[in-house]
Backbone bond lengths (Angstrom), bond angles and torsions (degrees), N, CA, C in turn:
res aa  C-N    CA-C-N  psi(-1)  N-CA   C-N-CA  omega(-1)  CA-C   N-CA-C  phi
1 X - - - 1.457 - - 1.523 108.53 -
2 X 1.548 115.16 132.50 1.434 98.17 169.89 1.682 99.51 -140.63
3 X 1.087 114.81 152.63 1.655 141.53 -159.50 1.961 86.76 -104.20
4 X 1.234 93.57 141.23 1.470 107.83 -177.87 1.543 118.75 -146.43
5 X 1.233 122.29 93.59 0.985 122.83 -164.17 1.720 127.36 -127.00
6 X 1.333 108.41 120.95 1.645 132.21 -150.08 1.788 97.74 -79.24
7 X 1.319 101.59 137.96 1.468 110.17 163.09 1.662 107.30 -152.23
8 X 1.439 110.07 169.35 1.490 107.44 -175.37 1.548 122.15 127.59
9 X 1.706 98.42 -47.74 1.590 98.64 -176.51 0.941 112.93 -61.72
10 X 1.526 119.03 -162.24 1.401 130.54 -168.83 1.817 120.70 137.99
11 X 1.289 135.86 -160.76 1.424 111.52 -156.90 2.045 80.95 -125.27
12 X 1.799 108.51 145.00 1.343 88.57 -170.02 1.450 89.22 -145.86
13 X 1.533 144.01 175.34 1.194 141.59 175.71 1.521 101.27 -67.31
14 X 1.748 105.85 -168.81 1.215 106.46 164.12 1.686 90.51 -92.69
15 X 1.520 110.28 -179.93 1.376 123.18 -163.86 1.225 127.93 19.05
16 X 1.489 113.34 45.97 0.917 144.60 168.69 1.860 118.18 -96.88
17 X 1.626 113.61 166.21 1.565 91.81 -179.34 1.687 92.18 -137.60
18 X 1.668 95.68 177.47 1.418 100.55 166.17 1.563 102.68 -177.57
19 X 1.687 117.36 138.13 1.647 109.38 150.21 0.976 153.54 -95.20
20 X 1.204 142.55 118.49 1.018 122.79 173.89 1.532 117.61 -79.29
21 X 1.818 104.71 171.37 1.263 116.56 -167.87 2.049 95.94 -139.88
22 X 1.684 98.77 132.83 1.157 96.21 146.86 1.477 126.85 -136.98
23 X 1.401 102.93 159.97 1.416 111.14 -142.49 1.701 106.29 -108.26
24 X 0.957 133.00 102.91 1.623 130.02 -163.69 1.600 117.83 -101.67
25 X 1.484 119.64 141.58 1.210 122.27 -159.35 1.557 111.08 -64.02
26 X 1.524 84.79 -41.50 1.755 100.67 -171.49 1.323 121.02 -112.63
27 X 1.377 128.37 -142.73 1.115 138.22 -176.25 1.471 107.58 -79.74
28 X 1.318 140.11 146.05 1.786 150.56 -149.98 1.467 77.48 -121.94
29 X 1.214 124.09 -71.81 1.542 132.00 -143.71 1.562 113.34 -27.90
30 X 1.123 109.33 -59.03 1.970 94.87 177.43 1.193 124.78 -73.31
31 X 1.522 118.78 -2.57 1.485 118.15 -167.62 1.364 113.48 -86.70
32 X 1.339 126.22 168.13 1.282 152.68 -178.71 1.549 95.52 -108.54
33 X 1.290 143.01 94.72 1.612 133.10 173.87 1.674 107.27 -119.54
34 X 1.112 89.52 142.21 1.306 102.51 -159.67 1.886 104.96 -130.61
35 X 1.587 127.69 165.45 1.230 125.57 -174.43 1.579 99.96 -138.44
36 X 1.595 107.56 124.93 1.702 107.07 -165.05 1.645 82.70 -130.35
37 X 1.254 88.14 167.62 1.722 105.37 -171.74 1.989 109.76 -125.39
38 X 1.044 114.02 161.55 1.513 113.88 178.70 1.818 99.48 -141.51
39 X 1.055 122.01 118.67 1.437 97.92 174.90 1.861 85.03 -132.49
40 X 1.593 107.54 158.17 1.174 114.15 -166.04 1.090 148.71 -62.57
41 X 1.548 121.14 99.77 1.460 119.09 -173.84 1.627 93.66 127.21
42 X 1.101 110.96 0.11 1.836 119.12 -174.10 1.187 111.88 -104.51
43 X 1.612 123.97 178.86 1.049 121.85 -175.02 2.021 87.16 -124.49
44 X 1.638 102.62 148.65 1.329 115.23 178.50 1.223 125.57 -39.27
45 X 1.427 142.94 138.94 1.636 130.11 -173.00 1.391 96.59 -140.34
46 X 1.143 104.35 151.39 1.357 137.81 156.93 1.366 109.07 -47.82
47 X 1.693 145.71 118.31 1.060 140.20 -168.34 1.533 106.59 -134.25
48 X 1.182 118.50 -19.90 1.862 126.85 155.26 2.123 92.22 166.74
49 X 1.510 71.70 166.08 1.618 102.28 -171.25 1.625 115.45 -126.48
50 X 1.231 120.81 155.50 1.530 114.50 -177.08 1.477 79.21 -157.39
51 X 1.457 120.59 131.37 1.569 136.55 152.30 1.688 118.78 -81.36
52 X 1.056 107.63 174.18 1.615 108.69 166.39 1.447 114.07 -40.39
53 X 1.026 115.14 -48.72 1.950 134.27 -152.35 1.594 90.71 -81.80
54 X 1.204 114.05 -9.76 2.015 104.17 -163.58 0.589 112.64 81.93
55 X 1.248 145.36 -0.37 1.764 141.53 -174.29 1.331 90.77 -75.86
56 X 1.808 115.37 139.74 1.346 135.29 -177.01 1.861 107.35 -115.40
57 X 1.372 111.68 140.57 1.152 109.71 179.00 1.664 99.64 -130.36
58 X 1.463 118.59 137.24 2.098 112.06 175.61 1.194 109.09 -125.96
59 X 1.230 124.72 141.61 1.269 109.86 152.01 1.231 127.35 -59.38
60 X 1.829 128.32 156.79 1.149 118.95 -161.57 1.731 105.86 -86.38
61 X 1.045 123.43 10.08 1.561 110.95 157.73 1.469 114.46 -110.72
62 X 1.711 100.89 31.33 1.915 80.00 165.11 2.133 89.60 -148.99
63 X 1.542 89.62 21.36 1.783 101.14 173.43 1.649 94.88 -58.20
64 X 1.323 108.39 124.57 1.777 114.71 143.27 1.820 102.37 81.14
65 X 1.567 112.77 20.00 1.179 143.81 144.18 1.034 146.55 -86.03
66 X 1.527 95.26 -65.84 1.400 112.20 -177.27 1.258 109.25 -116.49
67 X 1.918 111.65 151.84 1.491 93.68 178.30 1.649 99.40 -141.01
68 X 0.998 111.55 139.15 1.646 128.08 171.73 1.897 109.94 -77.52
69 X 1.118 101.77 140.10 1.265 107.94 -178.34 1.547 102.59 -155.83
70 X 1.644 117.56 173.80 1.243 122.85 -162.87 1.189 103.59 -163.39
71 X 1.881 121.69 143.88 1.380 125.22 -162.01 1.685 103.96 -151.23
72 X 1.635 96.00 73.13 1.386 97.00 -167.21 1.625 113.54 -49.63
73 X 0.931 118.41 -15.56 1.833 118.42 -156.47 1.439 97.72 -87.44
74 X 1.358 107.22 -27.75 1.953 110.45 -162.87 1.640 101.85 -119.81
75 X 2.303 103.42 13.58 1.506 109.36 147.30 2.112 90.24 64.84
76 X 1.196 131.57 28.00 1.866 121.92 -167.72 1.846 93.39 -153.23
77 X 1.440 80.25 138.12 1.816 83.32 169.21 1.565 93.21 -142.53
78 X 1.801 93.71 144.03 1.291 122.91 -171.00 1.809 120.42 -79.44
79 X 0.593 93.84 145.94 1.831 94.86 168.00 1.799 110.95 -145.03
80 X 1.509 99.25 86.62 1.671 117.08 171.49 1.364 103.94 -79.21
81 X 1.346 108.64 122.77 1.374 123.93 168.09 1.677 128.17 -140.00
82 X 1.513 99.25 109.16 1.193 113.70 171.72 1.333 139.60 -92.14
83 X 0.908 107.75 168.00 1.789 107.16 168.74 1.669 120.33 64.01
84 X 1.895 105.23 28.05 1.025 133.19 -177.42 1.750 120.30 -29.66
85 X 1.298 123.82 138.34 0.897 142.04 177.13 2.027 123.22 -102.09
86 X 1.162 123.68 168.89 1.261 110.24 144.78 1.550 132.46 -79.33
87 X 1.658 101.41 -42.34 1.282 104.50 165.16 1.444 120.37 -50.91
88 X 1.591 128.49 8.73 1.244 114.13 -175.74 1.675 104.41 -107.10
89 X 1.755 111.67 5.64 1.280 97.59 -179.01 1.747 119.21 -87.10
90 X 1.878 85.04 149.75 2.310 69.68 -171.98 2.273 53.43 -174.31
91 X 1.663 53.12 176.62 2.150 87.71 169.27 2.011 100.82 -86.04
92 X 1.094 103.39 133.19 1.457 104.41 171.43 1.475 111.03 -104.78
93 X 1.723 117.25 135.59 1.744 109.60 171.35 1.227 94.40 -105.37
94 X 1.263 93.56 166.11 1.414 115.41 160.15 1.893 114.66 -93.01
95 X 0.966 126.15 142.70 1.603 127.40 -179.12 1.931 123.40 -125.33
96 X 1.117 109.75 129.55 1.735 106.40 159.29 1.388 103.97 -160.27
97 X 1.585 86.64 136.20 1.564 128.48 173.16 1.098 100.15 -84.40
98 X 1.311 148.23 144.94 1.213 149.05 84.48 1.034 160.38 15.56
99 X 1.868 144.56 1.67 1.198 133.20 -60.99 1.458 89.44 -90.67
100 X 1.381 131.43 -45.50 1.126 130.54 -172.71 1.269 153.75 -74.12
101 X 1.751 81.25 1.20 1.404 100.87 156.50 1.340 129.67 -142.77
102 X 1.642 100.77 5.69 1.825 111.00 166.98 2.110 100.48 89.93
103 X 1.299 101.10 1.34 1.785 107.52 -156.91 2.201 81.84 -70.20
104 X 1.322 103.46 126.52 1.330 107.25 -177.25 1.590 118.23 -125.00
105 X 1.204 118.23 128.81 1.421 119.22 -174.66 1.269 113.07 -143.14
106 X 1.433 116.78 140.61 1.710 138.82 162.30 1.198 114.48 -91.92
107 X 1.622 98.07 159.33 1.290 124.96 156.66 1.330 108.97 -79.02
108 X 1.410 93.81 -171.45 1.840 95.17 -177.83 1.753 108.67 -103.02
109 X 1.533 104.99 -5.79 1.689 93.26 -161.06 1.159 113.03 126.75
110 X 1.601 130.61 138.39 1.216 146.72 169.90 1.512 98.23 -133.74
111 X 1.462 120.02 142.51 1.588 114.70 178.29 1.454 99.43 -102.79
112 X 1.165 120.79 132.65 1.368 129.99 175.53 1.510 109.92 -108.10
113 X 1.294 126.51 129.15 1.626 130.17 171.03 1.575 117.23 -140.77
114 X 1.361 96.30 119.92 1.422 102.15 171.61 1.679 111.05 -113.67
115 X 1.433 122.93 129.82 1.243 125.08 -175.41 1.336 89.99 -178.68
116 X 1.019 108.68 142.58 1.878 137.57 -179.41 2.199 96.14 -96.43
């Protein structure tokens, strides 16, 4: 079981930046963790991905923005995001897969707001 827990958001201009951080109970190393977004009236998205290997995956409206990163030793992976939008406000999770056994767990949410 691992506990995953989001910090970072908060209310920011447009072109404005901020990171978030999530913070994991246990060991990162085998997981697949990933950072998805919900903003209201939507359905959850995919907002970038990082595997074991570092390999990064984004969606194409947050390509060459935002960047996923990972810190196996301090068990937390980052989500830097710049060059803020409104369309980027929603609740952000934090995510990890498992790979080897599909075992999947959230955070609870970070609120993200961009508005001038």
């Amino acid at each position: 079981q691992v506990q995953l827990v989001e910090s970072g958001g908060g209310l920011v201009q447009p072109g404005g930046s901020l990171r978030l951080s999530c913070a994991a109970s246990g060991s990162i190393f085998l997981y697949v963790l990933g950072w998805y977004r919900q903003a209201p009236g939507k359905q959850r998205e995919l907002v970038a991905g990082i595997n074991s290997g570092g390999s990064t995956n984004y969606a194409d409206s947050v390509k060459g923005r935002f960047t996923i990163s990972r810190d196996n030793a301090k068990n937390t992976v980052y989500l830097q995001m710049n060059s803020l939008k409104t369309e980027d406000t929603a609740v952000y999770y934090c995510n990890a897969v498992r790979a080897a056994t599909m075992n999947t767990y959230w955070g609870q949410g970070t609120q993200v707001t961009v508005s001038s």
